[in-house]
N, C-alpha and C positions, 0 to 999 in steps of 0.2 A: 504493500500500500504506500502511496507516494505522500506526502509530508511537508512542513515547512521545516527547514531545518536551519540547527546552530551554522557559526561560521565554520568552526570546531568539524562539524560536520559534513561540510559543504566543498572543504581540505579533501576530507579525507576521502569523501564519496570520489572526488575527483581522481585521487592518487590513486583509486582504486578500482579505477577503469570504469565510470559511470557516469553517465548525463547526469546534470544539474540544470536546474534554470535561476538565476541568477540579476540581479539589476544592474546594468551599466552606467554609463554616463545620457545617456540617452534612454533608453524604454528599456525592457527586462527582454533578458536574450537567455538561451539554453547551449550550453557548454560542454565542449570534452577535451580531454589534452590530445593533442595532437600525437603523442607518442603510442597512445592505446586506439588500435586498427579498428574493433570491434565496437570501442566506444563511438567512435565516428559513424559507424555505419547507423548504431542508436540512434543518433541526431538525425542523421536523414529519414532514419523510420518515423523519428518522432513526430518531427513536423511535415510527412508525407513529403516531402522535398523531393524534386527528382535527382536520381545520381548523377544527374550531368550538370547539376547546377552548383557549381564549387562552393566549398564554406572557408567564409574568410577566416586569419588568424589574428588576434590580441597578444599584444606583446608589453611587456611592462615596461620596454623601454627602445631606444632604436640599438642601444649595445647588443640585444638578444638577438639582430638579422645574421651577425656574425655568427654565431655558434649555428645558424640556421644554416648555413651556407650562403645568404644572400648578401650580395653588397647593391647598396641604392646609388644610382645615378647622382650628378649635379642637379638636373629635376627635380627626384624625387626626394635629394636631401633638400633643397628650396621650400618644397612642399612639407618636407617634416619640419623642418626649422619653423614655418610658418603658423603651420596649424597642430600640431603634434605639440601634447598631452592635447586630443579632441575628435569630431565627428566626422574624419575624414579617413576615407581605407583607400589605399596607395597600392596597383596592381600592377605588380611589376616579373621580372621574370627571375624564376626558381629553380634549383634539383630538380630532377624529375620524382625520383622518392618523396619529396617534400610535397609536391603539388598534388601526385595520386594518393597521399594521406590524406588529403581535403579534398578530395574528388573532383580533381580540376585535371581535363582529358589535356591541354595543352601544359606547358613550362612557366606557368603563373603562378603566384599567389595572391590574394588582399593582404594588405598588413593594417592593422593599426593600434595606436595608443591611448587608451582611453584617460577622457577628463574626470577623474573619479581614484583619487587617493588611496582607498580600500582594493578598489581589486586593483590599481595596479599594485601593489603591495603581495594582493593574493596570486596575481601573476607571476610574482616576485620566488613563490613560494612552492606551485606550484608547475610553471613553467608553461608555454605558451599552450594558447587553446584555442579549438574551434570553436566561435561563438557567432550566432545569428542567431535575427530578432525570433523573442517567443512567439509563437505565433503558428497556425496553419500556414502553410505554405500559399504566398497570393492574398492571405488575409491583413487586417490589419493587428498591429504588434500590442504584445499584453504591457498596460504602464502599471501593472500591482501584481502581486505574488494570487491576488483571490481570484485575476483574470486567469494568471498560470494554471491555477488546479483547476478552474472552468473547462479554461480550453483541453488542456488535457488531462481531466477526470478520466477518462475511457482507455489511456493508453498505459502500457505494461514498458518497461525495463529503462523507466529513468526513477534514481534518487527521491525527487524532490524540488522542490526551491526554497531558496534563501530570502527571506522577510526582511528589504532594509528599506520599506516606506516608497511609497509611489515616484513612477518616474513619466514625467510630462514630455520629454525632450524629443527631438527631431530627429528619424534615422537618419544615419550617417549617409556622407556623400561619397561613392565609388569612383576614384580618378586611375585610367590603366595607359599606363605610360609602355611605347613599346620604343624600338631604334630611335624611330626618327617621328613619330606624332605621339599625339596623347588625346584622348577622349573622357566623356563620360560618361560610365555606362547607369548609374542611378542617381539621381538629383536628390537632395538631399539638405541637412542644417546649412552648408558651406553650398556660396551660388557658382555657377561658371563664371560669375563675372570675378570674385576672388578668384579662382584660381587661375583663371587666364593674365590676370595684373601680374601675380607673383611668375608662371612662368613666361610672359613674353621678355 
């Protein structure tokens, strides 16, 4: 039976190979560490996601791209200098191990850093995660832990979530920088007109 749970708890469900739903800096999102295969594949069951639809990753900080294999462009470091700790996820090119952990059929991934002290601390702690908004896949995203258990009262093999008080915020903005252009593939807190200032 799925649960609100401590932080205490929230740690450890993680460590221990299992979806959480969780509040961001933005709206309440549901979580797995990227290291646990099986866990991920939970995520996309959870929110009926399709497996070609990648899941971004949360990083507690831009030092963790390294241990990732990834290194960010002139671009995309502009772009983290800019908006990083915040609502902006940077899709840039990755490992190939890296990318089919989050179910991303091309050399991509999202990265980003959330505005939110607590998890990035729990990112800190537990190391980086799949995290997309809670929510049916296509619907609109849960801002309370009572929308979480709503939404997925019926569903089997996640934790929980973690109870830290309503979030009103605007999903993030998806910016995927390749060689030589950059687009946007979901609009978002952050407008195309920021982002186009910082990288022209």
């Amino acid at each position: 039976m799925t649960k609100r749970l401590s932080l205490d708890e929230t740690i450890d469900a993680l460590e221990r190979g299992r979806v959480v739903a969780l509040p961001t800096d933005t709206v309440y999102g549901v979580a797995a560490s990227i290291r646990e295969r099986t866990a991920v594949a939970g995520l996309f069951a959870l929110k009926r996601r399709p497996n070609d639809v990648a899941l971004p990753v949360m990083i507690e900080s831009v030092a963790a791209l390294e241990k990732l294999g990834v290194s960010f462009d002139e671009r995309a470091t502009r772009l983290a200098d800019v908006f990083w700790p915040g609502a902006l996820t940077i899709v840039v090119p990755a490992p190939s191990a890296l990318a089919r952990s989050v179910g991303s059929s091309v050399d991509s991934v999202g990265f980003r850093v959330p505005d939110d002290e607590a998890l990035r601390a729990l990112l800190g702690i537990v190391g980086p995660l799949a995290v997309t908004s809670a929510n049916e896949h296509g619907e609109a995203p849960c801002e309370s832990a009572d929308q979480v258990l709503a939404t997925f009262a019926d569903r089997v093999g996640w934790a929980g979530v973690y109870d830290a008080g309503e979030r009103h915020g605007v999903v993030s903005t998806v910016v995927e920088l390749s060689a030589d252009q950059w687009w946007v593939r979901r609009t978002g807190a952050i407008s195309l007109a920021r982002i186009a200032a910082v990288l022209a």
